[in-house]
mmJSON file of the N, C-alpha and C atoms, coordinates in Angstrom:
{"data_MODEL":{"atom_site":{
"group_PDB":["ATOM","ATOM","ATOM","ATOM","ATOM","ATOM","ATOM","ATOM","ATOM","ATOM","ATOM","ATOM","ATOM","ATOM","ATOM","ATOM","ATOM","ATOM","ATOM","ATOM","ATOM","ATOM","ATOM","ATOM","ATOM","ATOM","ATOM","ATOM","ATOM","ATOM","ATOM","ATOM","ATOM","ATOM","ATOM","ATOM","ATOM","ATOM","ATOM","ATOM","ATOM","ATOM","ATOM","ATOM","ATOM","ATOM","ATOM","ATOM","ATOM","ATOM","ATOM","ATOM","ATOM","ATOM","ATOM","ATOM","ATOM","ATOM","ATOM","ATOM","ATOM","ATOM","ATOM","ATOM","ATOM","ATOM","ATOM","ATOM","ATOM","ATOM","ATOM","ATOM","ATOM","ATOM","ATOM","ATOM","ATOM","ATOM","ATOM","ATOM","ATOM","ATOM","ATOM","ATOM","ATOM","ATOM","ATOM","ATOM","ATOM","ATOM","ATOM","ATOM","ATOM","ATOM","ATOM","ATOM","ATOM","ATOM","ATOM","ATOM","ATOM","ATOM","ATOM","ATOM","ATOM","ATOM","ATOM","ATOM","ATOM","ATOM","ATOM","ATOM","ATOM","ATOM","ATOM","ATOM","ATOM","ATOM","ATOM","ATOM","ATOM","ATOM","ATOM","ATOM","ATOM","ATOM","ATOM","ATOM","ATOM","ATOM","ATOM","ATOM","ATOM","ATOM","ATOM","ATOM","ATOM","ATOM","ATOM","ATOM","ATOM","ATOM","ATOM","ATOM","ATOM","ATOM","ATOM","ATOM","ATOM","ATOM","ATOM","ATOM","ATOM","ATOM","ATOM","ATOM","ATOM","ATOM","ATOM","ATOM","ATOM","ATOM","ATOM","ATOM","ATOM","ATOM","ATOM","ATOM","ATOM","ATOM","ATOM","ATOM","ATOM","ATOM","ATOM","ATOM","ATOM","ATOM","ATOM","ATOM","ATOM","ATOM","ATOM","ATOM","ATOM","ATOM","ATOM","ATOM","ATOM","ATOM","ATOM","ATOM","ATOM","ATOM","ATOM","ATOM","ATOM","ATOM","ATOM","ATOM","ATOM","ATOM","ATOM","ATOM","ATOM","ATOM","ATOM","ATOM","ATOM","ATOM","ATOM","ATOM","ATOM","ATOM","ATOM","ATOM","ATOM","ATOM","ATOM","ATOM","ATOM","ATOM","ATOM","ATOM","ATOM","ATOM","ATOM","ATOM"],
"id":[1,2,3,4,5,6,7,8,9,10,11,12,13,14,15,16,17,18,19,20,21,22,23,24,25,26,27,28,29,30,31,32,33,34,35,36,37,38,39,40,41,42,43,44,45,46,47,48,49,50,51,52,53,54,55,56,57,58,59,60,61,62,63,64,65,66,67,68,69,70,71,72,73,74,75,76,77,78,79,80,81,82,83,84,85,86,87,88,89,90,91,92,93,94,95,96,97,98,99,100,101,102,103,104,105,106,107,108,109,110,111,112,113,114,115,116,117,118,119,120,121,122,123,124,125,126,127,128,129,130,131,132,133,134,135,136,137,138,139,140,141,142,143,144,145,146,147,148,149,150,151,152,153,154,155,156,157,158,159,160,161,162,163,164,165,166,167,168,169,170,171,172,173,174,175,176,177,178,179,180,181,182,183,184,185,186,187,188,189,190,191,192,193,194,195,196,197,198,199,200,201,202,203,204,205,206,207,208,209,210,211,212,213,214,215,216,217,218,219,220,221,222,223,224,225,226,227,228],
"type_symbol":["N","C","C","N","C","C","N","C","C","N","C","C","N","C","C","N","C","C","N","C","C","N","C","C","N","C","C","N","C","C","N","C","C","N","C","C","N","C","C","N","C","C","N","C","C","N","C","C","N","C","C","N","C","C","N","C","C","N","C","C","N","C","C","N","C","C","N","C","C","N","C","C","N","C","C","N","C","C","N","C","C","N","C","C","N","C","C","N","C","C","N","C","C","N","C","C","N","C","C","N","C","C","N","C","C","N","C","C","N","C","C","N","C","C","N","C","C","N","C","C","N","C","C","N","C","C","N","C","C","N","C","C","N","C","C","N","C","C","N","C","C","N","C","C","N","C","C","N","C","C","N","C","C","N","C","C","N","C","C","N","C","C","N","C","C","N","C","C","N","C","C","N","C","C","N","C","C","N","C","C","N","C","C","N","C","C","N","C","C","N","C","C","N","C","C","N","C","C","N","C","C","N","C","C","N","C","C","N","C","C","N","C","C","N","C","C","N","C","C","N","C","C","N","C","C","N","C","C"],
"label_atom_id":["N","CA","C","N","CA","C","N","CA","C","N","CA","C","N","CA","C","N","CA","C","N","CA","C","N","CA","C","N","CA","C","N","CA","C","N","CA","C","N","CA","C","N","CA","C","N","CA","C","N","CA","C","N","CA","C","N","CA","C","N","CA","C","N","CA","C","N","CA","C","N","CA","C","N","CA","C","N","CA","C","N","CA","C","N","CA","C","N","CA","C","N","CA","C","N","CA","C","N","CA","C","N","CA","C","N","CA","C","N","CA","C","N","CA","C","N","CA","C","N","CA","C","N","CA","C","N","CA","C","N","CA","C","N","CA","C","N","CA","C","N","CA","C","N","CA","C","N","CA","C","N","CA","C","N","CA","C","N","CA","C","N","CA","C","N","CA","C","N","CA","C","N","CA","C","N","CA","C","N","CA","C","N","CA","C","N","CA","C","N","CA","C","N","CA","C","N","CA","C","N","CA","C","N","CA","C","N","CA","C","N","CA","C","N","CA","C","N","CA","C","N","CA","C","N","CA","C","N","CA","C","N","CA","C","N","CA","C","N","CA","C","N","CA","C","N","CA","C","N","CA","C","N","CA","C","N","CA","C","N","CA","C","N","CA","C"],
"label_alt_id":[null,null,null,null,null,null,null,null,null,null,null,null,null,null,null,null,null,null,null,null,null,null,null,null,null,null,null,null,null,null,null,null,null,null,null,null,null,null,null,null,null,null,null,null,null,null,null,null,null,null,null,null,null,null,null,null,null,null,null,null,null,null,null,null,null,null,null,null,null,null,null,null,null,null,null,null,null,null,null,null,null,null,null,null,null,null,null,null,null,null,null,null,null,null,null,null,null,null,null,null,null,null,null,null,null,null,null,null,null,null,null,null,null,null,null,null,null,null,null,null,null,null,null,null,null,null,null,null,null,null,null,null,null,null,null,null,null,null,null,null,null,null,null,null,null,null,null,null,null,null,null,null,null,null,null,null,null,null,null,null,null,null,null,null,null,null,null,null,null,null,null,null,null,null,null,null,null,null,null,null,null,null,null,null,null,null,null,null,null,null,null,null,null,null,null,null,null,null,null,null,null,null,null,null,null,null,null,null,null,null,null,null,null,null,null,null,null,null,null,null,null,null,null,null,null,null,null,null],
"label_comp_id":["UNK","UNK","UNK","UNK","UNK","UNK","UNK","UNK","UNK","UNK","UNK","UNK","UNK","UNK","UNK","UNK","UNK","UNK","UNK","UNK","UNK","UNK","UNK","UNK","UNK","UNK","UNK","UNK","UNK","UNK","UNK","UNK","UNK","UNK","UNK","UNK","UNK","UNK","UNK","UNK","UNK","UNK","UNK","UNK","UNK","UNK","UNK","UNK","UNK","UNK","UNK","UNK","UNK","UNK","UNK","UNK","UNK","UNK","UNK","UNK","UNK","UNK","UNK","UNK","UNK","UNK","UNK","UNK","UNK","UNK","UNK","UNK","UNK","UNK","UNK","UNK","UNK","UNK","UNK","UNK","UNK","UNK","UNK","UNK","UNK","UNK","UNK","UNK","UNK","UNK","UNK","UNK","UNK","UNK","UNK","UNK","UNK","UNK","UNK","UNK","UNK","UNK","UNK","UNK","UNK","UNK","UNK","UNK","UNK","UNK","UNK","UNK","UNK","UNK","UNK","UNK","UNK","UNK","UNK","UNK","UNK","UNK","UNK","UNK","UNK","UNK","UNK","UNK","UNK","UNK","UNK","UNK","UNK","UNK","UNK","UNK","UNK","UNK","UNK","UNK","UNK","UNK","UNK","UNK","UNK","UNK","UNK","UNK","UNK","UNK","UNK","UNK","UNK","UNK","UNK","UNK","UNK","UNK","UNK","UNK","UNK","UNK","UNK","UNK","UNK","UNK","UNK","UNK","UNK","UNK","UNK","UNK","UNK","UNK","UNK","UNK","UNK","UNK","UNK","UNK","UNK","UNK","UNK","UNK","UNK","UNK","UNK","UNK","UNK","UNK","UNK","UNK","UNK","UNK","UNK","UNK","UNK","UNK","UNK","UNK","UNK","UNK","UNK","UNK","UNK","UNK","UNK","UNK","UNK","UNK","UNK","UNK","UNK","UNK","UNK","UNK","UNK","UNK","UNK","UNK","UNK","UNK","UNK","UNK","UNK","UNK","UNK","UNK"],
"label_asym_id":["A","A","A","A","A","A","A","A","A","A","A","A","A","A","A","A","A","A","A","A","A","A","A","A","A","A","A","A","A","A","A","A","A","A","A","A","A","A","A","A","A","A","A","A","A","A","A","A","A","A","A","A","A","A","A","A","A","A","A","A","A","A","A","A","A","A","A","A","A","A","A","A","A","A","A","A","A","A","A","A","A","A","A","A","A","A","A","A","A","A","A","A","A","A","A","A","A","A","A","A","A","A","A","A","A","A","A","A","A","A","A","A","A","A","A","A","A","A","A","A","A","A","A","A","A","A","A","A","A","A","A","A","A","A","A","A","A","A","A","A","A","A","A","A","A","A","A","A","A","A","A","A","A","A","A","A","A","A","A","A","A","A","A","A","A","A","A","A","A","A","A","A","A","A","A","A","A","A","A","A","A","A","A","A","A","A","A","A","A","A","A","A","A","A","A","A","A","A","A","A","A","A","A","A","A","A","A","A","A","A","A","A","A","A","A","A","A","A","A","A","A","A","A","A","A","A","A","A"],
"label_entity_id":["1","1","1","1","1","1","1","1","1","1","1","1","1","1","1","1","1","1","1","1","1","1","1","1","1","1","1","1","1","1","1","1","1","1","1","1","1","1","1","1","1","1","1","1","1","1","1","1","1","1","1","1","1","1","1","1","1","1","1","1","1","1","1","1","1","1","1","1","1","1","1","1","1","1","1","1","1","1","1","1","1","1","1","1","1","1","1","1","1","1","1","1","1","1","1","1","1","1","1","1","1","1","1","1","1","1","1","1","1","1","1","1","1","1","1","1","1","1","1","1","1","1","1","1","1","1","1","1","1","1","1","1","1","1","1","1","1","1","1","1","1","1","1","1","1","1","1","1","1","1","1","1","1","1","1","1","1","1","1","1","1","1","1","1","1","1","1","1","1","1","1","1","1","1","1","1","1","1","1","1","1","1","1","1","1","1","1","1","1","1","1","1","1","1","1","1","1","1","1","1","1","1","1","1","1","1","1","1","1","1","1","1","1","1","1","1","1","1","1","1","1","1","1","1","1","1","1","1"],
"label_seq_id":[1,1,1,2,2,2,3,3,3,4,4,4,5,5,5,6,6,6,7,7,7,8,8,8,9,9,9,10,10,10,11,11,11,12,12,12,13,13,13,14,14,14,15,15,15,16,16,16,17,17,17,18,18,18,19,19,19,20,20,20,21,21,21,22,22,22,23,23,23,24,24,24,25,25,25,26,26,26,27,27,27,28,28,28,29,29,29,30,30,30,31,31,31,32,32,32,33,33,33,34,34,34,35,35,35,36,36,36,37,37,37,38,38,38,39,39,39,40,40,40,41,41,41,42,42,42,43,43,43,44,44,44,45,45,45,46,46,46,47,47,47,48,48,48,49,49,49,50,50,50,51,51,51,52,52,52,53,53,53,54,54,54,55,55,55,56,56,56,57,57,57,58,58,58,59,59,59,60,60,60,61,61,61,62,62,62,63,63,63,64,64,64,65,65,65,66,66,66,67,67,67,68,68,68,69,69,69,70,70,70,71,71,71,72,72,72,73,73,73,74,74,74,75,75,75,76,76,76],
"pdbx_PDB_ins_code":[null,null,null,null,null,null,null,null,null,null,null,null,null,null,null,null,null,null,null,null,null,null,null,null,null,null,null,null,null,null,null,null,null,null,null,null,null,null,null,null,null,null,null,null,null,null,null,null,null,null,null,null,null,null,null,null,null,null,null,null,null,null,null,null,null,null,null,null,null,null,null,null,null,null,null,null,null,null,null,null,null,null,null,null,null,null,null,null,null,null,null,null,null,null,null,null,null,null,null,null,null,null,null,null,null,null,null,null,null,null,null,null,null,null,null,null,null,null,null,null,null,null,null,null,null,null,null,null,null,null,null,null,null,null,null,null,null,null,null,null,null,null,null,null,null,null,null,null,null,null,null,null,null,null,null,null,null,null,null,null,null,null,null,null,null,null,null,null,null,null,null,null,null,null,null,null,null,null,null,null,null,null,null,null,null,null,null,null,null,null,null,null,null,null,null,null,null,null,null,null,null,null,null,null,null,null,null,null,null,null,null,null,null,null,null,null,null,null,null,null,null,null,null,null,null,null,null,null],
"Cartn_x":[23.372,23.297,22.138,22.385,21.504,20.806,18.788,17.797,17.477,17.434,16.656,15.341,13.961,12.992,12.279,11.195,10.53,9.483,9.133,8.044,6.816,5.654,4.458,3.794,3.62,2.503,3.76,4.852,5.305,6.457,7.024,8.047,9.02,9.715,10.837,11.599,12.379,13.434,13.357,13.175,13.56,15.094,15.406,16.98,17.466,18.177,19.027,19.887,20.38,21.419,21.093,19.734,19.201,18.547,17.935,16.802,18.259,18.828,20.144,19.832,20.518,20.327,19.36,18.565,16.567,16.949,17.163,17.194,18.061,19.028,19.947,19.858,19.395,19.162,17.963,17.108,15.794,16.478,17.467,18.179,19.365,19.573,20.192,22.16,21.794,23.817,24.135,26.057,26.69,27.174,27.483,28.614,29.194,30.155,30.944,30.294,29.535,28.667,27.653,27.49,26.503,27.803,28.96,29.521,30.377,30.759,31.007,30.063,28.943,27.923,27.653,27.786,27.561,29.177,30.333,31.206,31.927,31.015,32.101,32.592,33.167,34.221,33.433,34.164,33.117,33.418,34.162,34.415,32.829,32.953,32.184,30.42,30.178,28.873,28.938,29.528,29.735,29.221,29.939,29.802,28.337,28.072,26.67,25.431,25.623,24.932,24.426,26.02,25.907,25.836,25.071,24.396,25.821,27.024,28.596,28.996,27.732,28.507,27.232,26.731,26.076,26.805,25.446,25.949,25.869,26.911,26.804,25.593,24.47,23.823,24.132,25.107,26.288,25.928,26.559,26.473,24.926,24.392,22.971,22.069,22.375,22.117,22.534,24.098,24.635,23.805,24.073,23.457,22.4,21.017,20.059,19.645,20.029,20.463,21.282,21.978,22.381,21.88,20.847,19.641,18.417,18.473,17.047,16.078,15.888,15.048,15.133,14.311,14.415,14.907,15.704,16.532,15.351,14.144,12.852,12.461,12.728,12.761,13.328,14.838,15.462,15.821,14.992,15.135,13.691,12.771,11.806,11.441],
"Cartn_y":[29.767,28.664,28.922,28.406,28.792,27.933,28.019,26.771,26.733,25.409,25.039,24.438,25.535,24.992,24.614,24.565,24.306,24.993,25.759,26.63,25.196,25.219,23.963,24.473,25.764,25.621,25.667,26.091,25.881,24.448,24.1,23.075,23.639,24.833,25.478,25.802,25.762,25.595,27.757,27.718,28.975,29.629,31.05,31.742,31.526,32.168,32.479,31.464,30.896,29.845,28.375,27.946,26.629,26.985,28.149,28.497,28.469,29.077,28.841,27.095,26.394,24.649,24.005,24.729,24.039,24.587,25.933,26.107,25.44,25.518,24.718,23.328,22.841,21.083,21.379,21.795,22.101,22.174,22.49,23.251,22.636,21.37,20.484,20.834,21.462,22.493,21.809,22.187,20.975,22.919,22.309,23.831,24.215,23.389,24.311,25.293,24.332,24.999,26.49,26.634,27.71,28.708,28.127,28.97,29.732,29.063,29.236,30.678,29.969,30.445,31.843,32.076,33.283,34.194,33.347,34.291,34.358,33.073,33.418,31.696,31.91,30.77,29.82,28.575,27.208,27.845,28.054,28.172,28.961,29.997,31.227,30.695,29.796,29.325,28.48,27.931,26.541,27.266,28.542,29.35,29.955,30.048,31.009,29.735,28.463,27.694,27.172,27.101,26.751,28.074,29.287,30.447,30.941,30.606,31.08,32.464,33.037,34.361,34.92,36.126,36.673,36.97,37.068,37.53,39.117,39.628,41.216,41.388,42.163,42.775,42.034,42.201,42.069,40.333,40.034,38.403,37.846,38.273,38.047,37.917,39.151,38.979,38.069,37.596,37.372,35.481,35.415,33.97,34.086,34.95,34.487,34.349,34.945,35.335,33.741,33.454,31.983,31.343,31.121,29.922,30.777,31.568,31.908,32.3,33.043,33.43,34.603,35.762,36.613,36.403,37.659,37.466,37.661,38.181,37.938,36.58,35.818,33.594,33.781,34.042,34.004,34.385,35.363,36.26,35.432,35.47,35.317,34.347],
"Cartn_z":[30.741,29.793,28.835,27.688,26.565,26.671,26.735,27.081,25.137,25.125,23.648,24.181,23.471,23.984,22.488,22.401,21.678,21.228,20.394,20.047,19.703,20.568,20.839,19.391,18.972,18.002,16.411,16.549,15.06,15.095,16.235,16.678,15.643,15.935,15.91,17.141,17.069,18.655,18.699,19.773,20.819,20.683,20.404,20.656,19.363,19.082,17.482,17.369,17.994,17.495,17.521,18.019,17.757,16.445,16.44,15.097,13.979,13.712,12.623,12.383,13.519,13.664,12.834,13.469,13.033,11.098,10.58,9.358,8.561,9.342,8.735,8.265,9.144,9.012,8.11,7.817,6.841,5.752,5.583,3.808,3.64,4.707,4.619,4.245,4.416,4.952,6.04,5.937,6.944,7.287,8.927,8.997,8.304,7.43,6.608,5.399,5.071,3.432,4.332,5.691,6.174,6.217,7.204,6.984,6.057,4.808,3.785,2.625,2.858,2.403,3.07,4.298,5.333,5.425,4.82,5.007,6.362,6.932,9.106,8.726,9.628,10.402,10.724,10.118,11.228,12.848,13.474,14.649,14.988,14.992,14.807,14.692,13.78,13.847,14.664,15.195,16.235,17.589,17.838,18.929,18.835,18.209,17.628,18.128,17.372,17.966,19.133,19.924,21.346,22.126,21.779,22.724,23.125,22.816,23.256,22.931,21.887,21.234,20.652,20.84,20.279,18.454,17.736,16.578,16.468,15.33,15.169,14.113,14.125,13.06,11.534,11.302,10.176,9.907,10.648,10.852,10.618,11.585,11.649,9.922,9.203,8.314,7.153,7.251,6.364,6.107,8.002,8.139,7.139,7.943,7.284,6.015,5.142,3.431,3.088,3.844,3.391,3.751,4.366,5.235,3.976,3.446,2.676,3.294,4.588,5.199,5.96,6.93,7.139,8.414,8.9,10.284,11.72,11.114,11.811,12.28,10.86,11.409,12.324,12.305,13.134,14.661,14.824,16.036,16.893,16.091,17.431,18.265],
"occupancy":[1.0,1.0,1.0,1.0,1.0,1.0,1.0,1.0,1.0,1.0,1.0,1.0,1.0,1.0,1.0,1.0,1.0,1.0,1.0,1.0,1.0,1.0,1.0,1.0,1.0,1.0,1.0,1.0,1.0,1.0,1.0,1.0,1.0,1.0,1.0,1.0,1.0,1.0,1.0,1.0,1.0,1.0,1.0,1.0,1.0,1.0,1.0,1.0,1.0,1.0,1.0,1.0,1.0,1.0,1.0,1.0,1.0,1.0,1.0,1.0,1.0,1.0,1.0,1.0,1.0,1.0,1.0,1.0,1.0,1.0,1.0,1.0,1.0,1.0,1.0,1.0,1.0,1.0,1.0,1.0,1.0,1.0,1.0,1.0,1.0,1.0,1.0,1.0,1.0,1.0,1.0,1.0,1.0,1.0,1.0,1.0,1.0,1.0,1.0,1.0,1.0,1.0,1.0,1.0,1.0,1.0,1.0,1.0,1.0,1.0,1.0,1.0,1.0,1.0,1.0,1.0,1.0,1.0,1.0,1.0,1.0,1.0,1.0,1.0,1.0,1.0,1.0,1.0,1.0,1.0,1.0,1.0,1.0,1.0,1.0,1.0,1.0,1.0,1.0,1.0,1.0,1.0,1.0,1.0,1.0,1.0,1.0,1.0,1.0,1.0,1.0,1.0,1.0,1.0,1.0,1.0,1.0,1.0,1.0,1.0,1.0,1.0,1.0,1.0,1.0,1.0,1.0,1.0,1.0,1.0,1.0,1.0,1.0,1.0,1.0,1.0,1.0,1.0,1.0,1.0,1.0,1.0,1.0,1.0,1.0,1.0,1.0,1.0,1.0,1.0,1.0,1.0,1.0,1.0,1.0,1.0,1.0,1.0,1.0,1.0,1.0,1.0,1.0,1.0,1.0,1.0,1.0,1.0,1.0,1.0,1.0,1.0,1.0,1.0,1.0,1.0,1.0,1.0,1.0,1.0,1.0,1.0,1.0,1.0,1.0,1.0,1.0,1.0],
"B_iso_or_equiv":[0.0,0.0,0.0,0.0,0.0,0.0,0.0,0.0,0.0,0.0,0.0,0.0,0.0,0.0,0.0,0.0,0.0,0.0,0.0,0.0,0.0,0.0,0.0,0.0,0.0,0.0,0.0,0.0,0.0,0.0,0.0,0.0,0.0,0.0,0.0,0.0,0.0,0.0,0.0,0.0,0.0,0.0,0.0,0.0,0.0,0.0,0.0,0.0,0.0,0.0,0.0,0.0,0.0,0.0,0.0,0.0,0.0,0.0,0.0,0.0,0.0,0.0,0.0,0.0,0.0,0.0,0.0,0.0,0.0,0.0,0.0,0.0,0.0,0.0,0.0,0.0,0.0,0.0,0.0,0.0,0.0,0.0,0.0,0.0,0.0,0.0,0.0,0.0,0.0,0.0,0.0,0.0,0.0,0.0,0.0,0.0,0.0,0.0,0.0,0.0,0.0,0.0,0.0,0.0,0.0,0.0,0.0,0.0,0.0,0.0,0.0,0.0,0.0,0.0,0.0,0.0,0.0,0.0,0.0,0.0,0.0,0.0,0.0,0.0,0.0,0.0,0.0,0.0,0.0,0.0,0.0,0.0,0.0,0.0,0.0,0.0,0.0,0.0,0.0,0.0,0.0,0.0,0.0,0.0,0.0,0.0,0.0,0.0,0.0,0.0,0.0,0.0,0.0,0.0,0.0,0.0,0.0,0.0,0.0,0.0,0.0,0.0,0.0,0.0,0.0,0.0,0.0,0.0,0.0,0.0,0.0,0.0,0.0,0.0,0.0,0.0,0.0,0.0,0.0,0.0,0.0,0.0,0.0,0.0,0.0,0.0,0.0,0.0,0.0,0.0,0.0,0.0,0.0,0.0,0.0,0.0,0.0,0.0,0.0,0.0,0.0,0.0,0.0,0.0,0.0,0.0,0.0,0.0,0.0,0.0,0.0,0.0,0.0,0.0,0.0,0.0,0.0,0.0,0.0,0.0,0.0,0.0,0.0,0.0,0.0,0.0,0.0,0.0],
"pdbx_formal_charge":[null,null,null,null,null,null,null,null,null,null,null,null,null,null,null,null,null,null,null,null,null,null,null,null,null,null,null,null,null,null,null,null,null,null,null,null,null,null,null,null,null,null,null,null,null,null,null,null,null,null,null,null,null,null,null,null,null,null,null,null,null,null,null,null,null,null,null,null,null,null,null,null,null,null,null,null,null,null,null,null,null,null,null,null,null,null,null,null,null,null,null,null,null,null,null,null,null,null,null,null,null,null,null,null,null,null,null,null,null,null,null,null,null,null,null,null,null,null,null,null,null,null,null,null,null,null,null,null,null,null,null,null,null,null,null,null,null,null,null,null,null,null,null,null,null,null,null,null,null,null,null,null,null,null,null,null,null,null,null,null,null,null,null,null,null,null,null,null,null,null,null,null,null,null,null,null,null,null,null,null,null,null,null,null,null,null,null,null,null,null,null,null,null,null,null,null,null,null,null,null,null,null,null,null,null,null,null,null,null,null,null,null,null,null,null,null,null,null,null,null,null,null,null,null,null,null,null,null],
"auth_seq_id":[1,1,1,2,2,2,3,3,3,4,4,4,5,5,5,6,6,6,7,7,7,8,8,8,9,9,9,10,10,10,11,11,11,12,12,12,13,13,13,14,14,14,15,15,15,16,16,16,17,17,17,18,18,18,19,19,19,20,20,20,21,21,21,22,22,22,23,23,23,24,24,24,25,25,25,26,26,26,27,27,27,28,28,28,29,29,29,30,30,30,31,31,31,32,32,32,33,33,33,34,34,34,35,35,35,36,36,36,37,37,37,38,38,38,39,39,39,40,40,40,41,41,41,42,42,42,43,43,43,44,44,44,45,45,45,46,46,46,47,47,47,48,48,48,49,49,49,50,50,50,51,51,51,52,52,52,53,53,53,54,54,54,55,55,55,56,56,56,57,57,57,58,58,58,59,59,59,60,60,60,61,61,61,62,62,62,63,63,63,64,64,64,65,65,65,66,66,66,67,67,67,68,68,68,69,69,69,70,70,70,71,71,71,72,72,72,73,73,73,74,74,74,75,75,75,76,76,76],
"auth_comp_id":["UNK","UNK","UNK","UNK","UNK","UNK","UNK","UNK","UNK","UNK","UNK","UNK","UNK","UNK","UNK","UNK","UNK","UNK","UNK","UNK","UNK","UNK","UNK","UNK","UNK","UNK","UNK","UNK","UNK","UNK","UNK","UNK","UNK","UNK","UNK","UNK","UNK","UNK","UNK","UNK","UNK","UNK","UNK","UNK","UNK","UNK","UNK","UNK","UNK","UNK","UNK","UNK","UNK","UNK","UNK","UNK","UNK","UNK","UNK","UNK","UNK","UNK","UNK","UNK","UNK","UNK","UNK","UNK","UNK","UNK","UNK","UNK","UNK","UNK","UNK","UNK","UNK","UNK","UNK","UNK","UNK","UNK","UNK","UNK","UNK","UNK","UNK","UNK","UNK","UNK","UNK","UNK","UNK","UNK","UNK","UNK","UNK","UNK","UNK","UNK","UNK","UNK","UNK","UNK","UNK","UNK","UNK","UNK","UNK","UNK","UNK","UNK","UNK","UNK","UNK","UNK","UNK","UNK","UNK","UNK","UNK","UNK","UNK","UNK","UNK","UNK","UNK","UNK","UNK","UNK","UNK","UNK","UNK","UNK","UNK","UNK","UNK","UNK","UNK","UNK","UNK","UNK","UNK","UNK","UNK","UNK","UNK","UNK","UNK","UNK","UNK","UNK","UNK","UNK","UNK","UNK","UNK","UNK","UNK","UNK","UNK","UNK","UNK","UNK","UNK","UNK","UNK","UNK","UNK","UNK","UNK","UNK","UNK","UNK","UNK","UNK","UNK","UNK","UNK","UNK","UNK","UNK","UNK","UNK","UNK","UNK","UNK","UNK","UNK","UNK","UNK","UNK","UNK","UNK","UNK","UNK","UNK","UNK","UNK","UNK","UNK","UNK","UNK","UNK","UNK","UNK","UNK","UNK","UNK","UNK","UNK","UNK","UNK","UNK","UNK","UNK","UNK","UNK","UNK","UNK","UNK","UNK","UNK","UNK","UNK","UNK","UNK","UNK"],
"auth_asym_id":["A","A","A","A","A","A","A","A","A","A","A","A","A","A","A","A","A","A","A","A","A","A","A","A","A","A","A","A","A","A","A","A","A","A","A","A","A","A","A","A","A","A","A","A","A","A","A","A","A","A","A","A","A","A","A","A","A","A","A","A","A","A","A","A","A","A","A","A","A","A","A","A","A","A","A","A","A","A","A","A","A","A","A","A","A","A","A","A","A","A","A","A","A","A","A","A","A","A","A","A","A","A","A","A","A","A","A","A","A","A","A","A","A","A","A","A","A","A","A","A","A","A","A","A","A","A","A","A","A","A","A","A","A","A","A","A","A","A","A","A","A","A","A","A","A","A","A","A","A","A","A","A","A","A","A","A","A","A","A","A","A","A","A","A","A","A","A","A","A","A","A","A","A","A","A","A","A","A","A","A","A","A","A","A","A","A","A","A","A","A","A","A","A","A","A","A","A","A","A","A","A","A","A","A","A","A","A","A","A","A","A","A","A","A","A","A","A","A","A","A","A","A","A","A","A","A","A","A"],
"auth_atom_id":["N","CA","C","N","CA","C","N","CA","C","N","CA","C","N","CA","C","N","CA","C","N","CA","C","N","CA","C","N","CA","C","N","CA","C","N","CA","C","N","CA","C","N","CA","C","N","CA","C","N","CA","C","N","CA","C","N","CA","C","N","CA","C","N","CA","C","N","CA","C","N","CA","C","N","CA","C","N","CA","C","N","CA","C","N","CA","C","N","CA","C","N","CA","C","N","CA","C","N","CA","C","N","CA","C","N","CA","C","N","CA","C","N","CA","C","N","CA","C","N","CA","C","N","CA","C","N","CA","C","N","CA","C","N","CA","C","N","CA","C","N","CA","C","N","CA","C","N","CA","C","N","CA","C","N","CA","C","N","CA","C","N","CA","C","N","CA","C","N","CA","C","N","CA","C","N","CA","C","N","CA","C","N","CA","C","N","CA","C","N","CA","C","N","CA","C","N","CA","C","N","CA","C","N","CA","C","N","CA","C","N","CA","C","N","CA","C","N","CA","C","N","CA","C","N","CA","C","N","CA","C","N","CA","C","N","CA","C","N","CA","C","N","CA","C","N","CA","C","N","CA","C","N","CA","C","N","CA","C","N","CA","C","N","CA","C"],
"pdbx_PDB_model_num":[1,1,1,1,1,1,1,1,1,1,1,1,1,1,1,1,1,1,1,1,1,1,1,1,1,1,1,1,1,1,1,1,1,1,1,1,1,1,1,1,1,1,1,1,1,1,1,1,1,1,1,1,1,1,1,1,1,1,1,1,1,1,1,1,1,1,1,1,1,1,1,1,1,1,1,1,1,1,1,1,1,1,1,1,1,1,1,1,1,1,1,1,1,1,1,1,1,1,1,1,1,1,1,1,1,1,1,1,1,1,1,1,1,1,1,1,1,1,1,1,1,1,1,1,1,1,1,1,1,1,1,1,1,1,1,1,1,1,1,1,1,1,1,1,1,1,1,1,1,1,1,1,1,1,1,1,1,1,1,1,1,1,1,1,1,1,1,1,1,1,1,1,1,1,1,1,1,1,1,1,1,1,1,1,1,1,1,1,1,1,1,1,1,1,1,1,1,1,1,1,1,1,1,1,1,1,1,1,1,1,1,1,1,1,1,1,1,1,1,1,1,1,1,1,1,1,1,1]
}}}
């Protein structure tokens, strides 16, 4: 099971697919407009969110380029 924790000193959520969440809601995108914007499937980010599916390289980037930030935000 995928844990959503909490990073104490930046209060950014923990794992690639809450951090997507956390950017997302910051830049104020609904699933469709991220995934739209990224080129994948609502399905596909839905899965990504809930820790259901790793992303490919590919993906990874495309997200972060449509969230405006580096896939580094994203990863750590």
């Amino acid at each position: 099971m995928h844990r959503r924790t909490i990073d104490a000193l930046e209060g950014i959520p923990s794992g690639f697919g809450p951090r997507v969440a956390y950017w997302q809601m910051k830049r104020g995108l609904s699933d469709a407009d991220l995934a739209r914007e990224a080129g994948i499937s609502v399905e596909l980010l839905k899965r990504i969110h809930a820790g259901e599916q790793e992303p490919s390289s590919s993906t990874r980037r495309k997200i972060a380029m449509a969230l405006k930030v580096t896939v580094g935000k994203l990863l750590e």
